[in-house]
ROKE-248194 format. One record per atom (N, C-alpha, C, O, CB): residue in three letters; x, y, z. Coordinates in steps of 0.2 Angstrom, whole numbers, plus 5000, padded with zeros to 4 digits. Atoms other than C-alpha are relative to their C-alpha. Glycine has a CB too. Example, Ala and Ser with C-alpha at 12.3 -4.5 7.8 and 13.67 -1.06 7.14 Angstrom:
% residues 2
ALA500449945000
ALA506249785039
ALA500450065000
ALA500950055003
ALA499550005006
SER499649944999
SER506849955036
SER499650055003
SER499950115004
SER500250024993
% end
This chain:
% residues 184
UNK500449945000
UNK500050005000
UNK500450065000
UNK501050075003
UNK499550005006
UNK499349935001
UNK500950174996
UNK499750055006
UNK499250055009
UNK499850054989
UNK500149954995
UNK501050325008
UNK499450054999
UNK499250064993
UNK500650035001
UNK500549995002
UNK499550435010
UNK500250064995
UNK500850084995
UNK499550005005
UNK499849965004
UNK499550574998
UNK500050105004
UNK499550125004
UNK499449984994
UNK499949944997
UNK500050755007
UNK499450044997
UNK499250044991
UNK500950025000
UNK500449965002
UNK498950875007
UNK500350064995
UNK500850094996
UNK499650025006
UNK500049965004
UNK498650984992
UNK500050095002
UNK499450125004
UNK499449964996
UNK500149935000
UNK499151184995
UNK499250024996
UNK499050004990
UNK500850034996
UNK500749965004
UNK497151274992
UNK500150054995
UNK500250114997
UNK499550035005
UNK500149945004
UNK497051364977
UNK499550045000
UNK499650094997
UNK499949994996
UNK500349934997
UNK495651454984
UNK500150055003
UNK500650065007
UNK499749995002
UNK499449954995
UNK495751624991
UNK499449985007
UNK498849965006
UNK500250124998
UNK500350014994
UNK495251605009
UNK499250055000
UNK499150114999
UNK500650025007
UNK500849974997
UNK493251625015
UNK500150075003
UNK500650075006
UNK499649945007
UNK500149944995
UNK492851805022
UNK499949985006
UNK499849925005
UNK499550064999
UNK500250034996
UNK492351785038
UNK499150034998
UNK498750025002
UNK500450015007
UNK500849985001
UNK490751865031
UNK499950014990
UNK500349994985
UNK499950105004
UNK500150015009
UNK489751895012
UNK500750054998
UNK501150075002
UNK499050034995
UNK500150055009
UNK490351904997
UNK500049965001
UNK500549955005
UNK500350004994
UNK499750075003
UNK490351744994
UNK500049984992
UNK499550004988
UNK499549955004
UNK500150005004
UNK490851684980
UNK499949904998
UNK500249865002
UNK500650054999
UNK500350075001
UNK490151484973
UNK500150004994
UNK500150054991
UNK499249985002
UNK500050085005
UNK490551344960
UNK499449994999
UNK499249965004
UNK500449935004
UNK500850035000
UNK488851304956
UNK500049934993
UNK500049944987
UNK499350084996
UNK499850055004
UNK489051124946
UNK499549974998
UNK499349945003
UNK500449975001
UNK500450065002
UNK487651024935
UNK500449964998
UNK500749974992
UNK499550004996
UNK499550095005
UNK488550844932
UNK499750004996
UNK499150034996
UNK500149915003
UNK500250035003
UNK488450774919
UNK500449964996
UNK501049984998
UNK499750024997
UNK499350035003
UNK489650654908
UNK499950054994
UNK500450094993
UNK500049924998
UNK499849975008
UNK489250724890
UNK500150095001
UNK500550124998
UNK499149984993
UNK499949945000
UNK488850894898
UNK499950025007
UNK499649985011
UNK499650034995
UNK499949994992
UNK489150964914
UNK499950104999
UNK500250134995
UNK501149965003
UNK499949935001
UNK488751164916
UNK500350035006
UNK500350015012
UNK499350024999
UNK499749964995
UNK489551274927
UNK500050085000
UNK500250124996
UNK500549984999
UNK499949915002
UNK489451454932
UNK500550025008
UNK500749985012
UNK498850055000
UNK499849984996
UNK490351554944
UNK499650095004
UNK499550145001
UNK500850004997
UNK500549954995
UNK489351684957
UNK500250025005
UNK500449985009
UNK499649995002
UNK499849984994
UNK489551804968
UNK499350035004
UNK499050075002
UNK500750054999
UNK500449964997
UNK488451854981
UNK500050065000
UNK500450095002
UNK500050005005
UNK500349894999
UNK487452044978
UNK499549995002
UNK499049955001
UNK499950064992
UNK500849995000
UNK486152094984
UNK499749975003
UNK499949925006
UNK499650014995
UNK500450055001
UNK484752024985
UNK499949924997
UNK499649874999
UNK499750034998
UNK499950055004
UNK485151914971
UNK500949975000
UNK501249965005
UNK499750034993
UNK499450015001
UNK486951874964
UNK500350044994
UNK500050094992
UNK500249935000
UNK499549985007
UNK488251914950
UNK500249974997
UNK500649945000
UNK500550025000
UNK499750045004
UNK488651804937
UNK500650034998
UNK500650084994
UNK499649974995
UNK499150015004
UNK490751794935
UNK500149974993
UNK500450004988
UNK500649955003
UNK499950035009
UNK490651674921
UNK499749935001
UNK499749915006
UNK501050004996
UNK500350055000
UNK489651514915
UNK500249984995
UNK500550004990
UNK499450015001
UNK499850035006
UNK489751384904
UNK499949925000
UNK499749895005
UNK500850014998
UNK500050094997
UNK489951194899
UNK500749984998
UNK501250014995
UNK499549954996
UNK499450045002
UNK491251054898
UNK499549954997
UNK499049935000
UNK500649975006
UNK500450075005
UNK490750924883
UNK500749975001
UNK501349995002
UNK499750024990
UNK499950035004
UNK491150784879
UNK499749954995
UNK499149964994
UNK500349985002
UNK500450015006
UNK490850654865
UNK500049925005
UNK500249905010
UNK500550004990
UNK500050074998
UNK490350474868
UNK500549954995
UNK500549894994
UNK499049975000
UNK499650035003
UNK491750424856
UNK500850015002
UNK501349985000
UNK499950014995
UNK499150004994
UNK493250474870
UNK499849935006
UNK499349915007
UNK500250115008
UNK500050044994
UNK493550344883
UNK499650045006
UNK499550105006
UNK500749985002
UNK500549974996
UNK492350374899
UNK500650035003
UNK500650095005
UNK499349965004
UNK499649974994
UNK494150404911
UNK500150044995
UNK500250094999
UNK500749975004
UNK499949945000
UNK494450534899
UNK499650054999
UNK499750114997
UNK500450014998
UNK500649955001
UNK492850604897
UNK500150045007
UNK500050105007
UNK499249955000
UNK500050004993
UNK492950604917
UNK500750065001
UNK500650125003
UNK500149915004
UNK499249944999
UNK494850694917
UNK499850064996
UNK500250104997
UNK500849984997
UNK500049945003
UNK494150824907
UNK499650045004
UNK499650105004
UNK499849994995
UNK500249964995
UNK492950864920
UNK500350035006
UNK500250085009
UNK499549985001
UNK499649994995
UNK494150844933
UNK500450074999
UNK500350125002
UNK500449945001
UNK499949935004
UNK495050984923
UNK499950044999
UNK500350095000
UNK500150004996
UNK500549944999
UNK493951104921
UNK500050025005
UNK500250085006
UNK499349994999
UNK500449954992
UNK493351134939
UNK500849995002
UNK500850005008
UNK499249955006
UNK499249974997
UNK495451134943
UNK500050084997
UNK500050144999
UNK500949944997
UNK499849925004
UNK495751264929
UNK499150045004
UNK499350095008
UNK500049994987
UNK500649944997
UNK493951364936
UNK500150025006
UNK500150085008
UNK499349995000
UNK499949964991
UNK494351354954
UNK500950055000
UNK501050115002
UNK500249915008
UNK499449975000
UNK496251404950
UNK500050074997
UNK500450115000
UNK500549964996
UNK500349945002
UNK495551554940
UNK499750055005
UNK499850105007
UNK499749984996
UNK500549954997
UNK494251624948
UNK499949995008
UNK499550035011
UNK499450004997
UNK500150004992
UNK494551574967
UNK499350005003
UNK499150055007
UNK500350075002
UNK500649994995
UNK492951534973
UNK499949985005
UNK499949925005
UNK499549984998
UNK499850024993
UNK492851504991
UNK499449925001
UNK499449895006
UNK499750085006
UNK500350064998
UNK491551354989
UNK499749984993
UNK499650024989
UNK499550015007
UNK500250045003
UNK490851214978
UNK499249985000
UNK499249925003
UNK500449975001
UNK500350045000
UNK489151184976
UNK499749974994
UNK499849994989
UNK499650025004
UNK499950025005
UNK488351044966
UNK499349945000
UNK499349915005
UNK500849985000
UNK500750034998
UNK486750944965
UNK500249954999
UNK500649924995
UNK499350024995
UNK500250074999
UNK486350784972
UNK499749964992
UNK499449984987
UNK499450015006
UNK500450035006
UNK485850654962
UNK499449955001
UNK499249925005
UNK500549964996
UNK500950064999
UNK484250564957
UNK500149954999
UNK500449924994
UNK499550014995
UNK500150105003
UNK483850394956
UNK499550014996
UNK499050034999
UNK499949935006
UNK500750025001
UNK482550364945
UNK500349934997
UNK500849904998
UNK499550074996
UNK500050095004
UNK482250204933
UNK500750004996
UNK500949964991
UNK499249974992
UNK499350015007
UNK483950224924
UNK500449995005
UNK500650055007
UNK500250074994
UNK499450004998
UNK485350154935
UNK500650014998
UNK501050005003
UNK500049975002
UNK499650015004
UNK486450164921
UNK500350095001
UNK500850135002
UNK499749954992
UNK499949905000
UNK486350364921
UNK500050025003
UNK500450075003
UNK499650054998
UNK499650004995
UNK486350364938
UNK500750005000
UNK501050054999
UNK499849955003
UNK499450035000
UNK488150284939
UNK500350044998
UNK500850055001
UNK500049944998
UNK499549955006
UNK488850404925
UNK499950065004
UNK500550095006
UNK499550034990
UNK500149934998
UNK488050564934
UNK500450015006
UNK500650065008
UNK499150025001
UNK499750014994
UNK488850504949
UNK500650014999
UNK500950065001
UNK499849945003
UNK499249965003
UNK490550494941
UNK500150064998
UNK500750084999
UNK500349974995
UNK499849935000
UNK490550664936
UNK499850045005
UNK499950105005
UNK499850034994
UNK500149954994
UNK489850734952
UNK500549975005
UNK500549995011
UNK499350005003
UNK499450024996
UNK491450634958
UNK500850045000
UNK501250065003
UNK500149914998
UNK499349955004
UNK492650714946
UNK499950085004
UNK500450105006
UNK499850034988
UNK500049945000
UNK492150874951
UNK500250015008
UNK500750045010
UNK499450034996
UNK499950014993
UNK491950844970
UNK500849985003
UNK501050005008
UNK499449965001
UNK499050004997
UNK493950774972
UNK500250054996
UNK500850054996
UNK500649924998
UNK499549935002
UNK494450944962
UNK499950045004
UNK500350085005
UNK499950044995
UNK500049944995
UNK493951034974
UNK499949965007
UNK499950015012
UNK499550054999
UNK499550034996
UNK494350914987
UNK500750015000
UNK501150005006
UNK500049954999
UNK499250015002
UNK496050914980
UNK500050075001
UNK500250085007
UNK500149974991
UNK500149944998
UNK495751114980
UNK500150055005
UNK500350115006
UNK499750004998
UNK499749964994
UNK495651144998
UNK499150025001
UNK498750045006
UNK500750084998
UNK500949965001
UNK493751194994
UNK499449955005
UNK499549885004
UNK499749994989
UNK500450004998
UNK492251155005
UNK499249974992
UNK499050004988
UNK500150065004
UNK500450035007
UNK490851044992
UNK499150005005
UNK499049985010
UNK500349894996
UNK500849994996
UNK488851084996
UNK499749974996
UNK499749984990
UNK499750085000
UNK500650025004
UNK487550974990
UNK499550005001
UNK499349975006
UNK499849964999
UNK500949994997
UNK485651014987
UNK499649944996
UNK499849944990
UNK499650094998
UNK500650035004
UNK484450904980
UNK499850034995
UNK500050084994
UNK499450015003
UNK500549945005
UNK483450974963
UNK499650035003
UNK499650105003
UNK499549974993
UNK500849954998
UNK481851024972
UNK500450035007
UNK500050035011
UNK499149955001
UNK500049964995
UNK482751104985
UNK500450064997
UNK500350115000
UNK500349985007
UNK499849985003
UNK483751194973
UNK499450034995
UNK499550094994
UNK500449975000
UNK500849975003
UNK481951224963
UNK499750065006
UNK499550125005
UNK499349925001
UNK500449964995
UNK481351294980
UNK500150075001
UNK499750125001
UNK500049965008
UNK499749974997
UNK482751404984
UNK500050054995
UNK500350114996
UNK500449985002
UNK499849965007
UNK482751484966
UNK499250044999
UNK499150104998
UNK500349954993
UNK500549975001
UNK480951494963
UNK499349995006
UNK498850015005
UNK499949984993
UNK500749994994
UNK479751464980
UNK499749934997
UNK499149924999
UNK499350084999
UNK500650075001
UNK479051294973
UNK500449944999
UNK500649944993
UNK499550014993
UNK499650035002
UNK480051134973
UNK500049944995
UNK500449904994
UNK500149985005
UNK500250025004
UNK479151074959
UNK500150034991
UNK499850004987
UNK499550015003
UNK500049955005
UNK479651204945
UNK500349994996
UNK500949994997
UNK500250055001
UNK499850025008
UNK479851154927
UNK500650055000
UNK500650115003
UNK499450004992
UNK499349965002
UNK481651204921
UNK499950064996
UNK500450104996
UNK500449964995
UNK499949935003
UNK481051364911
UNK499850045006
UNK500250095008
UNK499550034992
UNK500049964992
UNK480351444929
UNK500850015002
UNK501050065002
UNK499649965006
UNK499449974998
UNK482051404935
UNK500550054998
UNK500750105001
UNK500249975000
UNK499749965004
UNK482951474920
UNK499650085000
UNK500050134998
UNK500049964994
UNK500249935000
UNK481651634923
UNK500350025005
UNK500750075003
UNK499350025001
UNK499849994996
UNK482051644940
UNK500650025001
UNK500750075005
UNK499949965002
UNK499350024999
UNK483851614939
UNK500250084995
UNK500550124999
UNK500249914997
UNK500049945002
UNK483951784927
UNK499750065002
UNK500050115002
UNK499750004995
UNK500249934996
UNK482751904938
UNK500650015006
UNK500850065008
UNK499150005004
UNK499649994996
UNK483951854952
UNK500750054999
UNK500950095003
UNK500149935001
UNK499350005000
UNK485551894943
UNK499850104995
UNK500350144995
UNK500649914994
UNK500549945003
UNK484552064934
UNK500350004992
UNK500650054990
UNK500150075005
UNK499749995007
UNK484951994916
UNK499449984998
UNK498949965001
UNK500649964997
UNK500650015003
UNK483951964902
UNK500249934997
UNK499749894997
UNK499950054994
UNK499850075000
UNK484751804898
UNK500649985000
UNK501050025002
UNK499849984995
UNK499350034998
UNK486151684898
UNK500349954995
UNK500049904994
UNK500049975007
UNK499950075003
UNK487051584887
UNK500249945000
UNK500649935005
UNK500250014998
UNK499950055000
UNK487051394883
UNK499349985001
UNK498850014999
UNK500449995005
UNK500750024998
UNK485751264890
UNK500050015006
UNK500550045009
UNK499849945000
UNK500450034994
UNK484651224905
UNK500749985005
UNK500750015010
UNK499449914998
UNK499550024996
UNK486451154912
UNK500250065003
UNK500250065009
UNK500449974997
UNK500049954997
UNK486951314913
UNK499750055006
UNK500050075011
UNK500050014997
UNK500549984996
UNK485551394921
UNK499849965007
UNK499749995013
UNK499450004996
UNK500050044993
UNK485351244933
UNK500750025005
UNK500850025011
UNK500049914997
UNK499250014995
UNK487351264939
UNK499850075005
UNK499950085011
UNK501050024994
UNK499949904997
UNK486851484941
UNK499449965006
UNK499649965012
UNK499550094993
UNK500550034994
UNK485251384952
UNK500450005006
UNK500450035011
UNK499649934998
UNK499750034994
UNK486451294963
UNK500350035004
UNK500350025011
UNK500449964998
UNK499649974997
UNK487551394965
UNK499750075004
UNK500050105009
UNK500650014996
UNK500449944995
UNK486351544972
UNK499549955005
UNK499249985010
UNK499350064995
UNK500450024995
UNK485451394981
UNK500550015006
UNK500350015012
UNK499649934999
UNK499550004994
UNK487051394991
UNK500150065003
UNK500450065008
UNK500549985000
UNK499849904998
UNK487351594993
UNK499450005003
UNK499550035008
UNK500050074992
UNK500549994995
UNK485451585001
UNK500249965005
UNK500150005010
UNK499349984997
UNK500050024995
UNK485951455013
UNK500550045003
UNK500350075008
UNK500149955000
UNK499349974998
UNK487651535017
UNK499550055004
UNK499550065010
UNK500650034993
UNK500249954994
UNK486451695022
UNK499649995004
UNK499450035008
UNK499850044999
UNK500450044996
UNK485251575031
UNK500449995007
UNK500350025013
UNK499849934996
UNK499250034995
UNK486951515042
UNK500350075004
UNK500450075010
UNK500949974995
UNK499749954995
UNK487551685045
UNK499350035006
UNK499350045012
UNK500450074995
UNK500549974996
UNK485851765051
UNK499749955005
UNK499449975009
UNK499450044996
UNK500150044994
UNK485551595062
UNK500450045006
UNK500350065011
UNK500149934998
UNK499350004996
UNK487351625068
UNK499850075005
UNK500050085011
UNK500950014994
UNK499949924996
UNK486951825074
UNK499550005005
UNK499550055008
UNK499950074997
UNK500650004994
UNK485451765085
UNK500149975006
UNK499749975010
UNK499549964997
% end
């Protein structure tokens, strides 16, 4: 058995002890994974920058998988975001898609492990709840939601995208949930 592996110097910059905060917001996925970067404003947030990581179903899946792993090194190393959040996954009748969604919410989750970074996981419908008040809310509510929050007219890409900006403001709402518990 080899020696354990020394901990990784954090490329993040250190948490304030108060907001801004700044969030990783991640939808796994293998073929597409979306990602945005956000900073706590306001009422709402700020979108830093958003996007996806593809791949094809004609790479091998480990380097489908290192590609995501790669991404969220190069974005945290970039843009310093003090935390990671990243939706839970669903089971439903497809265990096969399970299993996949799982490996890329693994990729991403040891980068920022590896990073030094704190990883937050919500549910979809609490992540529904937190964006739009109903844990029930078809993906274009979100995607409305997720635009009045950030005070744009729209955003580019897909639903992946929009889902990551979701995530990552479901965790900027808890975060101010934590502190205004904490002052009581």
């Amino acid at each position: 058995m080899s020696e354990p592996r020394p901990p990784t110097p954090s490329l993040a910059a250190p948490r304030p002890s108060g907001l801004p905060l700044r969030v990783l917001g991640v939808d796994p996925g293998l073929a597409v994974t979306g990602y945005a970067i956000v900073d706590e404003r306001g009422q709402g947030g700020g979108l830093v920058t958003s996007g996806t990581v593809k791949s094809t179903t004609k790479m091998p899946r480990a380097d489908r998988l290192g590609r995501i792993f790669d991404a969220t090194r190069a974005l945290i190393a970039e843009y310093q975001p003090h935390e990671v959040a990243i939706e839970q996954q669903y089971v439903g009748d497809n265990v096969r898609s399970a299993m996949v969604v799982g490996e890329a919410r693994a990729a991403v989750m040891v980068a920022a492990s590896i990073s030094g970074l704190p990883v937050f996981e919500f549910p979809p419908a609490s992540v529904k709840e937190s964006v739009t008040g109903w844990g029930g809310a078809p993906k274009q509510q979100v995607a409305q939601m997720v635009l009045i929050a950030l005070g744009l007219t729209e955003v580019d890409g897909p639903t992946d995208v929009t889902d990551a900006i979701a995530i990552a403001l479901a965790r900027i709402a808890d975060a101010r949930m934590e502190i205004a518990m904490a002052r009581r």
